[in-house]
N, C-alpha and C positions, 0 to 999 in steps of 0.2 A: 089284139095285136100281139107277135111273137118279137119276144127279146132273143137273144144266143150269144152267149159269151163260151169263146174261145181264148185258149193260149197258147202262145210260143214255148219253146223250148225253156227260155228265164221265167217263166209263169211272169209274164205283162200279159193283160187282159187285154184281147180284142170284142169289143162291143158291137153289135148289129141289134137296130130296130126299127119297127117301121114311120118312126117319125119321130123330132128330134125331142118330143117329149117325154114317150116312151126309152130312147134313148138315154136322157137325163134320171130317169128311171132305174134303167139300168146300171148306168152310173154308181149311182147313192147304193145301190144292192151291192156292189161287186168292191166296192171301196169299203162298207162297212163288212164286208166279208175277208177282206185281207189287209185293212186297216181300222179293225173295231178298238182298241187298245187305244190307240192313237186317234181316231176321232170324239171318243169321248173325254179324253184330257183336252181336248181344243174348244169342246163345248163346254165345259168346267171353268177351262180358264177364259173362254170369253164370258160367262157369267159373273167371273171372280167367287166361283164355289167349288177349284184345286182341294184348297187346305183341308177339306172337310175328307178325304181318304187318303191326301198326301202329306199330311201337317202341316209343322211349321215351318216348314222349307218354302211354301207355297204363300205364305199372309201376305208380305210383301205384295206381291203380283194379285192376287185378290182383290186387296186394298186399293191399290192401282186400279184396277178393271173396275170397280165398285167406284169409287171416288169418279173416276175420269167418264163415266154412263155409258163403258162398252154396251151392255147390252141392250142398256134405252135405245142410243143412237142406232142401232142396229135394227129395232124393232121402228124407230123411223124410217129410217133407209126403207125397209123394207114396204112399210104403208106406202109410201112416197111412190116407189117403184108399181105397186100398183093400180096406182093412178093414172103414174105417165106412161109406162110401159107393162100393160098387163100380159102380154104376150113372154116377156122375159121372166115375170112374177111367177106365173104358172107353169111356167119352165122350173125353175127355184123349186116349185112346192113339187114338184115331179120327183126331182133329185132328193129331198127330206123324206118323200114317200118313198122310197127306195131303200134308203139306209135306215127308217124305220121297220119296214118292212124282213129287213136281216139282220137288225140291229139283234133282238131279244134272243134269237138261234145260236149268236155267236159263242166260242168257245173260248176266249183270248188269254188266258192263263193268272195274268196280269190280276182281271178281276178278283180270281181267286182269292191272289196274294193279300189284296186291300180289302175285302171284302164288298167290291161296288157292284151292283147291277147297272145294268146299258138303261139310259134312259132315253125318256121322247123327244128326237128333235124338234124344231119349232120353225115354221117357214122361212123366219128370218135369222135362223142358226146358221148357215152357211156364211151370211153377211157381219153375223158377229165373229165367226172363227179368222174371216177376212183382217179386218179389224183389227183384232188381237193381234193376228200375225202381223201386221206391219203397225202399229200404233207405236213402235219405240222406233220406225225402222229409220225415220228422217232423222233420230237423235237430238231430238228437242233437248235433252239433260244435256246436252256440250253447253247449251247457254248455259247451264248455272255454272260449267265448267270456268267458261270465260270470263262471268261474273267476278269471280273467287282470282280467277289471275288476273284481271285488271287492278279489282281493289288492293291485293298484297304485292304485284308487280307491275301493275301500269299498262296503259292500253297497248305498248309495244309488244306485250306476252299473246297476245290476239295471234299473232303471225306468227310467234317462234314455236310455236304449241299448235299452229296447227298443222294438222295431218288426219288422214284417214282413223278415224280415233277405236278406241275396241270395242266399242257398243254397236259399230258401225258395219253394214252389209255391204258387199258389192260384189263388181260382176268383171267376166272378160266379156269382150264380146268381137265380131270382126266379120266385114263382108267385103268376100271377093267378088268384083262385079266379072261376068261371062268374057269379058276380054281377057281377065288373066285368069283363066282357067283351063285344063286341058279340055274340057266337053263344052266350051263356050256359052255354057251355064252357070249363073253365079253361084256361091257358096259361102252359107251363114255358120259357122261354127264360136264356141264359144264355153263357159261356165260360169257358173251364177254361185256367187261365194255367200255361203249361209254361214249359220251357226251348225256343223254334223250332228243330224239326231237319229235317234233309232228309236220308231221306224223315220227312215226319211221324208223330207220336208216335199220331196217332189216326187210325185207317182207316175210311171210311164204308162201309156192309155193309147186305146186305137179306138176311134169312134166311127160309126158308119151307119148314116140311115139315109134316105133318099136325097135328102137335101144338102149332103154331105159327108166327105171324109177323110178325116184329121188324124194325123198322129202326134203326142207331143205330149210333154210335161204338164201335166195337172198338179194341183195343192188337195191331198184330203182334206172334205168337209167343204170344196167348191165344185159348184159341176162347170162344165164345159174344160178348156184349155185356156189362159191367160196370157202365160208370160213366153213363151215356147211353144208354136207348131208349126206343121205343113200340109196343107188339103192336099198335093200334091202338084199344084197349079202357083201357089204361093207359100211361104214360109215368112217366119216373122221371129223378131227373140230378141230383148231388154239387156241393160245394163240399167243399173242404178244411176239416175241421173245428177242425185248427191246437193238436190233443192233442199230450199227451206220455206217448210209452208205450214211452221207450228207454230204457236205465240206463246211464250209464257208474261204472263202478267201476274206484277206482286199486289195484291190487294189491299188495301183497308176493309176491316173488318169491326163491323162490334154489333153484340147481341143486345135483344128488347126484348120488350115484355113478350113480342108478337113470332120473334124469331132471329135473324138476324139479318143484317144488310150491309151491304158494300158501298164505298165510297167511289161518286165515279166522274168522269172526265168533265162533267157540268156543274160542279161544286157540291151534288147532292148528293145524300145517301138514298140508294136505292135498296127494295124490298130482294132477299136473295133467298130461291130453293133452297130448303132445307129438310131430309128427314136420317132417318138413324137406319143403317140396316146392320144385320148380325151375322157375321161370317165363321161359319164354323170350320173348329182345327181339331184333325184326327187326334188324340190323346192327350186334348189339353182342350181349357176351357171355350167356350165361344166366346166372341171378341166384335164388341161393338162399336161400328163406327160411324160418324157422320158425315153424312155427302151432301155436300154444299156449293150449287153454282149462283154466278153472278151474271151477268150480263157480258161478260166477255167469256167464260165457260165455266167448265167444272171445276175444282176448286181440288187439285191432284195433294199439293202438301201443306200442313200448318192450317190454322186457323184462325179466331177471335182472338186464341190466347198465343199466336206463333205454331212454332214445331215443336214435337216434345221434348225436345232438345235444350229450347228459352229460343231458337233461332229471331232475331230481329233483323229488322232492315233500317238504316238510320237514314233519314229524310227528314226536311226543314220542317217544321211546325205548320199546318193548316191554316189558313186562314177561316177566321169567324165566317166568312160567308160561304165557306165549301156544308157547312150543317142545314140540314132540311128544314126548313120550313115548317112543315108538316108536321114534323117529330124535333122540335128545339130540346137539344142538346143543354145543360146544365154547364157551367163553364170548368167543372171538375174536370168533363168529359172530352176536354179539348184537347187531341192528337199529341204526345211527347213526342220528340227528335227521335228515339228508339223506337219503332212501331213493331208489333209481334209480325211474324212474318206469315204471309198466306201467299201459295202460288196457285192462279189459276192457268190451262191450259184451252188453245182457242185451236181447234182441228177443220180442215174444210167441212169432212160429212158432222158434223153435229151444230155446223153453220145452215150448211144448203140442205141435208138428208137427203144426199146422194154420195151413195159410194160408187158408181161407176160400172155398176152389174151388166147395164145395158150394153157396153161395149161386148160380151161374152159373145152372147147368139151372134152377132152380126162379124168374131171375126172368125167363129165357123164357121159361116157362110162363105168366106171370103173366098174371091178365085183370083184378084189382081192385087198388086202395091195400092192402088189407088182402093180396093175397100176396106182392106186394112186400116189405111189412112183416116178413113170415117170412123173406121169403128173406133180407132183413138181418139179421134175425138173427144169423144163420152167418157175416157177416160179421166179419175179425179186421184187415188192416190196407192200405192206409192208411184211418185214421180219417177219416169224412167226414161232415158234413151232408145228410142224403136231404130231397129235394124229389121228392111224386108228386101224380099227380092220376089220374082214372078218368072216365070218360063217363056215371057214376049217381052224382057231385059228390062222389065220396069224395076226402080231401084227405089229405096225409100231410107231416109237416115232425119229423124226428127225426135223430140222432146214430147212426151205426154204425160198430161193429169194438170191439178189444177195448185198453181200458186199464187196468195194473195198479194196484191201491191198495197204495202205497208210502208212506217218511214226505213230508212236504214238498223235505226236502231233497235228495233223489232225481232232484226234477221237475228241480230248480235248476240243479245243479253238478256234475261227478263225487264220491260218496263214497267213503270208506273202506270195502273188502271186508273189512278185518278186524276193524271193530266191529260190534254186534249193534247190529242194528232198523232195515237196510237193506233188509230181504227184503219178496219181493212175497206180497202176503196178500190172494188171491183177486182180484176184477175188477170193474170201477164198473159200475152199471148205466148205459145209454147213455141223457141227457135225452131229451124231448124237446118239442115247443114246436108253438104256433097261427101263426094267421096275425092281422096286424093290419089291420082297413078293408078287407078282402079281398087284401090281399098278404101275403107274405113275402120279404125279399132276405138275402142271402148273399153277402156276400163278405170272409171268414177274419174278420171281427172279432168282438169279445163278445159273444155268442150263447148259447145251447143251448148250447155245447159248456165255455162258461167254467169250467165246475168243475174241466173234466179236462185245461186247458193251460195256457202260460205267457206266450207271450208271444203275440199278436192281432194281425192287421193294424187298422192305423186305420182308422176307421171311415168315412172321408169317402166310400170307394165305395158303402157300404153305405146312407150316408144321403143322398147324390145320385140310385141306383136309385129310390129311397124316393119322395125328392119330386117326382122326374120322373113316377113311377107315379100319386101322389097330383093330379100338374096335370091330368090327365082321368078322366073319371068310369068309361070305356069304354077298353077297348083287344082291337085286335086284333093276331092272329099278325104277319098285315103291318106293325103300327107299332114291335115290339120294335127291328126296327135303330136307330132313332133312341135309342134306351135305350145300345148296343151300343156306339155312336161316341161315347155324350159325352164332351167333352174338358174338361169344367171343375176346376181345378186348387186346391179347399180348404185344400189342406196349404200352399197359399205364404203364410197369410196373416201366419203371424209375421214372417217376411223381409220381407214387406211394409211391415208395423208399423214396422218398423225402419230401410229402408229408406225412411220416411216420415218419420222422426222425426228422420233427419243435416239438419245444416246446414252452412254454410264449407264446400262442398262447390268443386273449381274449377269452372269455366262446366261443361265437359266432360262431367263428373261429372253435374252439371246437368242436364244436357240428357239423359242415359240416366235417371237420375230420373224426371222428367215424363215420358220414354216410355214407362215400366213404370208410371208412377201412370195412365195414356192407358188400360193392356191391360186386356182385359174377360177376364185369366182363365185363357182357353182356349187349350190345349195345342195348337194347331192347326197342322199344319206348313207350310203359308203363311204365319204369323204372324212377323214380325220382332221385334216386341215378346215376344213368347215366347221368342223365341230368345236377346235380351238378357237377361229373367229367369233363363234357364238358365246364361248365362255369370256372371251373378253369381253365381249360386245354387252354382255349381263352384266358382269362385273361394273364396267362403264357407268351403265344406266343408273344401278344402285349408288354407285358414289355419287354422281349428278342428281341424283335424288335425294341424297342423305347430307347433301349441303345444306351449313342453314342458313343460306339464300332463299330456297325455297320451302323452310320449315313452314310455316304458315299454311301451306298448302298440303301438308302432311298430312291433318286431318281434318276429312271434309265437313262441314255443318253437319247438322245432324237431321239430313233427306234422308225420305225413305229407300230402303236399302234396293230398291229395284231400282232405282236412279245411279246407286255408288258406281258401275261399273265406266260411269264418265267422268266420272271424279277421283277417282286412284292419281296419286302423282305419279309412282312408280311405272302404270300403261301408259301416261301421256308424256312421260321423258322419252319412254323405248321408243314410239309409234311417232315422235318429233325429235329424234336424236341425231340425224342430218344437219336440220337446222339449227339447231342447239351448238352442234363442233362446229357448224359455217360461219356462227353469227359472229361478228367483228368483236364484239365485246358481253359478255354473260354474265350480268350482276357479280361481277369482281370473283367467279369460277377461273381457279386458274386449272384448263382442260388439258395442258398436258402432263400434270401431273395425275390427276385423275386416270388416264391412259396408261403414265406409267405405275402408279398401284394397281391399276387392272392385269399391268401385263404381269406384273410382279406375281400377282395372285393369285393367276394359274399360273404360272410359270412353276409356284410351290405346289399345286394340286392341279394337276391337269386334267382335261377328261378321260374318263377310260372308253376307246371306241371312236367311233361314227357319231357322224349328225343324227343319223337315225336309231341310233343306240335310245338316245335322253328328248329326241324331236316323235312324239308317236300320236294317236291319233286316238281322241277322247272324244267320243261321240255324245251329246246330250241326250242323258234318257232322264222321261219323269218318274220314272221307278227304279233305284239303282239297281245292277245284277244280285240278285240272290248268293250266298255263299256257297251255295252247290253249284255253280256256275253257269244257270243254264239261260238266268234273268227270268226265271218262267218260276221255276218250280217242278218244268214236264216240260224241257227242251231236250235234245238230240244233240245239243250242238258240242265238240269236242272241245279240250282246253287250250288248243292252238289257236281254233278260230275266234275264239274268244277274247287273247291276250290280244293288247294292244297293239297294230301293228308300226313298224317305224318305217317313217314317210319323208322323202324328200321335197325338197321348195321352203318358202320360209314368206315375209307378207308383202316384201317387194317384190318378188317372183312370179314370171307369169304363172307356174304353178302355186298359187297362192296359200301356203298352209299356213296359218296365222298361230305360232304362240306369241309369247308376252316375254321379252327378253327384260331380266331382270327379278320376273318371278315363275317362269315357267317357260322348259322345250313344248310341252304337252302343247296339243295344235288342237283345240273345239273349233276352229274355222278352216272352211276350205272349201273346196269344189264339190258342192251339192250336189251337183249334174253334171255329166258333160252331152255336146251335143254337134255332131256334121251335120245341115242341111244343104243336101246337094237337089239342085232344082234341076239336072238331067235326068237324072233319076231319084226319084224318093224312096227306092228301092238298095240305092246307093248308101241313104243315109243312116248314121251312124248313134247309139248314144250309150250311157252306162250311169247308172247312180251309186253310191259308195256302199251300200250295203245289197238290196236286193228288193223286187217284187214285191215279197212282204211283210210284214210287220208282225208277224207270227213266231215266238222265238219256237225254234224247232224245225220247221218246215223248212225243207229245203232249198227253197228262194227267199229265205229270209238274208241272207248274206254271199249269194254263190257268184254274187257281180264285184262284190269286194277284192281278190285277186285278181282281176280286170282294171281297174279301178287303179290298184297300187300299181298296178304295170305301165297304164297309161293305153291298155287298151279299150275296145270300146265293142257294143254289142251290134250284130247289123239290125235293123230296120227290118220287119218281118210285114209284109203283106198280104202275101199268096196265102190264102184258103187253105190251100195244100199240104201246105207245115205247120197248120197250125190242128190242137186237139181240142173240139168241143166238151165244156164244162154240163156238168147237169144242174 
């Protein structure tokens, strides 16, 4: 059978084979050939065996991945899968022989640096890199978030703290149905807000074999398309649907002769997996740990003895008859009010051992909304809001994957494993939802999905798409960028209120006043008057964080540190600072004195510059740039393209550049992708990713889409044979 991979002019690979196994084939070749660097950190950290070339920057996440049975669960899924669907299974191992097959040839510089060679993928390496990648992405750590503010401030802090939090992913997304369009063809555009890594999280791909052909956003280390594509017949593309479908539970714990056991909802202690695995850290010792599940799962932080920390959980005394039978308990051994604290974690796939792979081939296959539709189905996680359309006006706007029906308090907080009526009892049906005036937009807030989550992003991007779409009757493929880039800024307007409302202010003070009462708004990184908003707007955040109202919550227990980034008071002031100046009364903060030290405080040190001066754009790489600048060791690349660029939008913006006001302009979140699907022509349609093609530092599509990118431009959609140049 003949594979041929070709490229466009930005080096995205078009693939042609003659069957879609061979294709998958091809795939795994052409991905580990311009993202070898980057598929083996994904296969590392879906093992939890990072640390071992990246150190101790990496244990945490190890620890994590090891503790929580990434990889078990993975090498489930995968058995699982071919049993039910051997057809997809053997699709899988196609795409693993591909990227083993290019894996050992590669040059990726990176390795040098660490000294790692490429290792063997494993059939069910794609399902673990899955995994990985989304296992934090529901944000199960907000519970212990909640936890921590209900106990020092009461269940009313539920609400004034929530908001899109910073551990948190999301999306835009929006479909014009063929009535308001100028080609009377509907149009899906949108972006999918990540964490920005280099290489990028999202690989642009053309697939072609007899059964099909697709263009659209792939993930390195998955074959087919998932979240993002168009056969040219149908198109389809997600938003975060912002469910909760993780359980943390706090355990009882205590060791025996035999091992150790958990304490569980029938008053008994039950017998729990236990063994020790050894994770090693580049230039420092290995470090041993034990992974421990229960009957409700793996057993993520603490243990018999708590956290390393002494972390307890205080709960009433046991009764005598919660102790086994079996194994009587001595009356020494009888439960204190302070219990050592153990969290375990209850995920769908390490429940059913199904991740959801099956949905892949079938929404290749796809030619209408309605097979789309099926193939969601099979859908299990991460949960997301589907946007499709079709070229005979079929229209589709529904919820997929899978969440369990639990009690309330479930969704909330960690509960008690060892009271009854925490358990999962079967699975919600996934909503789903129309279109309004001929659109629909998406971006994480109250939606379709509200029944099955907790906390929502605000709404303001979701109701700026809105009304931008609503200012003209018509639109085309070509007009979405301007949708793409707006920078208008809803969320500030309580700080404004406020801001409007001091008086006795000194001249100083004054004078940044009027120039923020002057600004129209917009996040724009020429804008100076934005960039004053901003310093206040930090300012703010800090004082409201440095009350000691909310000291208690200053420093978080002592979780593992891949959990803290849901626990910082300082991100969850900034990311709930709306609510916070709205709310009637603030644990005896009085706010506007806060606003006026703030104004005070640039007023004496103001910014020097633009937004985009101190707002710039911090890509996540697992190997920081080398001091010779190249990140390689043997890149090409100059020290312009290198330095950070500064970026307009900010995290209520439809262009969503996400820093952390209070501790940082630097923006790691943003627009992963962008993407026009125009179903009059798929020819028409549009897309760009923030860096490049590949993952190669040097090569010159490793970042030649990045000034595209900052501009808000977009790349076209390349088809024809014609412009395109076969690879050898």
């Amino acid at each position: 059978m003949s594979i041929e991979i070709h490229r466009d002019a930005w080096g995205i690979p078009h693939l042609r084979a003659d069957s879609a196994r061979e294709l998958a084939r091809a795939q795994g070749r052409v991905t580990a050939r311009d993202r070898a660097w980057q598929l083996e950190v994904e296969r590392h950290r879906a093992q939890g065996t990072s640390a071992a070339f990246l150190g101790a920057v990496a244990l945490s996440w190890d620890t994590l991945a090891r503790r929580a049975r990434l990889d078990d669960t993975a090498r489930r899924c995968f058995a699982a899968l071919e049993r039910r669907d051997p057809e997809t299974a053997e699709w899988v191992r196609a795409y693993v022989d591909g990227v083993n097959e290019e894996l050992p040839a590669t040059a990726a510089p990176e390795f040098t640096r660490v000294g790692l060679t490429p290792g063997r993928w494993e059939p069910w390496t794609p399902l673990g890199v899955w995994l990985a990648t989304h296992i934090l992405f529901a944000g199960f750590p907000a519970k212990l978030w909640r936890d921590e503010a209900t106990r020092h401030l009461g269940p009313e802090a539920v609400g004034l703290f929530a908001a899109d939090g910073p551990g948190t992913s999301g999306s835009n997304g929006w479909l014009v149905a063929g009535a308001r369009t100028t080609t009377g063809h509907a149009v899906l555009a949108g972006d999918p807000h990540r964490y920005i890594e280099d290489p990028g999280v999202y690989q642009q791909i053309h697939l072609v074999c007899p059964e099909f052909d697709v263009i659209g956003l792939a993930v390195p280390g998955v074959p087919g398309i998932a979240h993002f594509g168009h056969t040219g017949t149908v198109a389809w593309s997600i938003t975060n649907a912002m469910a909760d479908y993780q359980d943390l539970y706090r355990e009882r714990l205590r060791r025996t002769g035999a091992g150790v056991e958990a304490l569980g909802p029938d008053g008994t202690w039950h017998r729990a997996g236990r063994h020790t695995e050894t994770v090693e850290v580049a230039g420092e010792a290995p470090v041993e740990i034990e992974v421990i599940e229960t009957d409700r799962g793996p057993v993520i932080a603490g243990g018999p003895e708590g956290l390393e920390g002494g972390g307890v959980v205080e709960e009433p005394p046991v009764a005598d008859a919660s102790r086994s039978a079996a194994v009587p308990a001595p009356p020494s051994a009888s439960l204190p009010t302070a219990t050592p604290l153990a969290l375990s974690l209850r995920y769908p796939p390490r429940v059913t051992g199904d991740l959801g792979f099956s949905a892949l081939l079938p929404l290749l296959r796809a030619r209408r909304t309605a097979d789309v539709d099926r193939a969601f189905d099979q859908w299990v996680e991460p949960v997301n809001v589907v946007q499709a359309a079709d070229t005979e006006g079929g229209l589709l706007h529904r919820v997929a994957g899978r969440v369990p029906v639990r009690t309330e308090a479930n969704r909330l907080r960690p509960v008690p494993a060892w009271e009854p009526g925490h358990e999962w009892r079967g699975w919600h049906e996934t909503p789903r939802a129309g279109l309004r005036d001929g659109v629909a937009a998406m971006a994480n807030q109250r939606g379709p999905a509200t029944p099955l989550g907790v906390e929502f992003a605000p709404p303001h991007r979701a109701n700026r798409i809105t009304v931008l779409l609503n200012e003209k009757e018509r639109w085309s493929a070509a007009d979405m960028p301007l949708i793409h880039m707006d920078t208008h800024l809803a969320s500030a307007q309580p700080l404004l209120e406020h801001i409007e409302a001091l008086d006795d202010l000194s001249p100083e003070a004054t004078a940044v006043r009027e120039t923020i009462r002057q600004w129209d708004r917009r996040m724009a990184a020429n804008s100076g008057e934005a960039a004053l908003y901003a310093a206040v707007r930090g300012a703010v955040v800090r004082r409201l964080a440095a009350h000691p109202a909310f000291a208690a919550l200053a420093d978080p227990p002592a979780y593992p540190d891949v959990l803290l980034p849901w626990l910082g008071l300082v991100p969850r002031v900034a990311f709930a600072l709306e609510h916070l100046l709205n709310a009637e009364e603030l644990y005896g903060i009085d706010r506007a004195e806060a606003v006026r030290a703030a104004l005070e405080e640039v007023a004496a040190e103001p910014p020097r510059g633009a937004w985009g001066d101190t707002h710039r754009l911090a890509p996540w790489r697992a190997l920081p740039e080398s001091e010779s600048g190249s990140g390689s060791g043997g890149g090409g690349e100059s020290g312009s393209e290198r330095e950070a660029p500064g970026l307009s939008g900010d995290h209520d913006c439809v262009l969503c550049t996400s820093a952390v006001p209070g501790l940082t302009d630097l923006a790691a979140r943003g627009p992963a992708a962008r993407y026009v699907w125009d179903l009059a022509r798929r020819e028409d349609s549009l897309w760009v990713v923030p860096l490049g093609a590949s993952g190669t530092p040097g090569s010159p599509h490793h970042r030649d889409q990045l000034p595209l990118w900052l501009r808000g431009d977009l790349v076209p959609v390349v088809t024809d044979r014609q412009q395109l140049t076969k690879e050898d």
